[in-house]
Structure formats: C-alpha cells, structure tokens
C-alpha positions as CSV (number, residue, x, y, z in Angstrom):
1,X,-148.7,17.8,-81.0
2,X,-149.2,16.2,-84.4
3,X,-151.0,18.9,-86.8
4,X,-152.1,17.5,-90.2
5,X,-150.6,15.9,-93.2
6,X,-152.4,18.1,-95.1
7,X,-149.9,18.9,-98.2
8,X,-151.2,22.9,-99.0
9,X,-151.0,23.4,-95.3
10,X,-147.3,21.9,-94.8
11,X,-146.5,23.9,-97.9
12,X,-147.8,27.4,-96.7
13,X,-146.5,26.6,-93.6
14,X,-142.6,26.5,-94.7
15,X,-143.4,29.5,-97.2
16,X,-144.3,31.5,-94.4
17,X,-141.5,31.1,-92.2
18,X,-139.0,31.6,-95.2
19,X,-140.9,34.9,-96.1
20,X,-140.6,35.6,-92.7
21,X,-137.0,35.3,-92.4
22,X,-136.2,36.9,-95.3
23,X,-138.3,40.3,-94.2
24,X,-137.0,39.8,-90.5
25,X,-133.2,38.7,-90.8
26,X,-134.2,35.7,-88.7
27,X,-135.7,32.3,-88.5
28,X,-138.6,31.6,-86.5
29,X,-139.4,27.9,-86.3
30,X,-142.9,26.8,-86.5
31,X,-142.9,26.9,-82.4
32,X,-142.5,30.1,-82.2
33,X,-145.7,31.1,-84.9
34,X,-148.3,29.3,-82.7
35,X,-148.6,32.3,-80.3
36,X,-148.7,35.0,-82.9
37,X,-150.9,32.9,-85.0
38,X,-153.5,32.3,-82.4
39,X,-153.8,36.3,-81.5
40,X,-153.6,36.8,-85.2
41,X,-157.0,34.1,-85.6
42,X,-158.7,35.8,-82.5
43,X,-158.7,39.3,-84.5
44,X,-160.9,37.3,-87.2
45,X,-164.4,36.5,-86.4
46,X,-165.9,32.9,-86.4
47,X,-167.1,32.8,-90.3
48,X,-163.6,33.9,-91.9
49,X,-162.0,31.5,-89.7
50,X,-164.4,28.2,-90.8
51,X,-163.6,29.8,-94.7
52,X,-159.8,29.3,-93.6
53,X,-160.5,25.8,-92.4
54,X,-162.1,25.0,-94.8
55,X,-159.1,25.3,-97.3
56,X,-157.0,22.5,-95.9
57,X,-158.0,18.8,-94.4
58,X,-157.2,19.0,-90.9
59,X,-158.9,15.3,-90.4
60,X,-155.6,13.7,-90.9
61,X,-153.4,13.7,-88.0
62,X,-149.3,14.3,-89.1
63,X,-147.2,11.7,-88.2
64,X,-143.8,12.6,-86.8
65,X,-142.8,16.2,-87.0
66,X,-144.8,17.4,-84.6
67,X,-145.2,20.5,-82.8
68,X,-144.4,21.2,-79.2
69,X,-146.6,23.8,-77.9
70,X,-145.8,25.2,-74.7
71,X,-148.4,25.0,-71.6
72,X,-149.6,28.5,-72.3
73,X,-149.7,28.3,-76.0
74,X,-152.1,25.5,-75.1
75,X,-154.1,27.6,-72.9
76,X,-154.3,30.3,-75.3
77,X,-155.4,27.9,-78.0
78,X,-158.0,26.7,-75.6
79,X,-159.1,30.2,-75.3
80,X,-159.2,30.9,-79.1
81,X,-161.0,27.6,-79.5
82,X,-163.6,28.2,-76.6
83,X,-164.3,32.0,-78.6
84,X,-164.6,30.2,-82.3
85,X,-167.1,27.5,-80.5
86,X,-169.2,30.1,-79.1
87,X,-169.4,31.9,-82.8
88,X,-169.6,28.9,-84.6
89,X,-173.8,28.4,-85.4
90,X,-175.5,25.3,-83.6
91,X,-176.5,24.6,-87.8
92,X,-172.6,24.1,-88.3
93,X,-171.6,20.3,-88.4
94,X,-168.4,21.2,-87.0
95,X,-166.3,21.2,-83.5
96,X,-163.3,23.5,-83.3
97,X,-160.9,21.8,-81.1
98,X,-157.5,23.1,-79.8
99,X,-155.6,21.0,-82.6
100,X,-157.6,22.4,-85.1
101,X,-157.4,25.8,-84.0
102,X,-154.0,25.5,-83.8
103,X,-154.1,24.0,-87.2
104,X,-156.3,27.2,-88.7
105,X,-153.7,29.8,-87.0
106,X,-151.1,28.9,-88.2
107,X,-152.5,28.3,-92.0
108,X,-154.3,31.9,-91.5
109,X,-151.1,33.3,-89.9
110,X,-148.9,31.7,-92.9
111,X,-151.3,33.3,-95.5
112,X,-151.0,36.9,-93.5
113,X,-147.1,36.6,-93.9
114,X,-147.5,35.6,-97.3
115,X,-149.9,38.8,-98.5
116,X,-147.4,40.7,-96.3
117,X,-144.0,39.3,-98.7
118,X,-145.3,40.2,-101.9
C-alpha cells in the first residue's frame, strides 16, 4: 500500500522506529507498527485524530516504498476507519479512508514513541 510522500511524515516515521529500537534492543520495520499504531489511534477520539491529520498531507500517494499490510491489519484499519467516520461531524469536509487511517496511525504512533524517547 503506497502511504504518502509527505516529507514530516516519512521523517517522523524513521525517527520512531530508531527510537524504538534503541529503547527495545530491536528493529521493528514499519510493517510491524501498523497494528500497534491502529490500536494506539482507536484509544484517541475522532477530534485529536483530524488535529493529527491535519499535520501532514496525506493527498499525495508515495511512490515505491510501500507498505504491505497484512489481511487483518487491513481489517483492523477498516474498523478504526469505520469508528473515526462515525465521529467525524457531517459539517467536516473530510472522508477518513483506510489509507489515510493508516497514514494518521502510524504519524500519531511515531509521535507517541517519540514523547516516549525523550
């Protein structure tokens, strides 16, 4: 699945899993966030998670260097999104969508780690 190009997000992103590495003894590839990152987003309610998404630019597809997401990370995401959709006010101009939660997991997750290093 191709996330975004989004250059704050892709830098986060490899922050995170350093951090994370260094404070477990091992590396954890992006892959292997998405689950924890989606149960991490599903703690949040609906408004913190359209703040989070609204720090990056997830309207640019990446190219290359995608992300395989397993069949029930998928489902899972679907879940998450389905939850954020029914939050989200009908006054919102927005559609989450399982890339983009996905997208706003991960970002969230990667600042969680972060907070968590320092």
């Amino acid at each position: 699945m191709n996330l975004t190009n989004d250059s704050r997000f892709k830098e986060r992103l490899e922050k995170a899993i350093e951090a994370r590495a260094r404070l477990t003894d091992y590396f954890v590839p992006v892959q292997g966030l998405v689950r924890p990152a989606l149960a991490y987003l599903a703690e949040l309610d609906g408004a913190q998670a359209r703040l989070i998404l609204g720090d990056i630019n997830v309207s640019v597809k990446g190219r290359g260097g995608g992300v395989r997401v397993s069949a029930e990370n998928l489902v899972e995401a679907d879940r998450v999104c389905q939850m954020l959709r029914k939050t989200t006010p009908p006054d919102v101009h927005f559609r989450w969508s399982t890339r983009v939660t996905i997208i706003t997991a991960l970002y969230a997750y990667a600042e969680h780690i972060l907070a968590a290093a320092q």
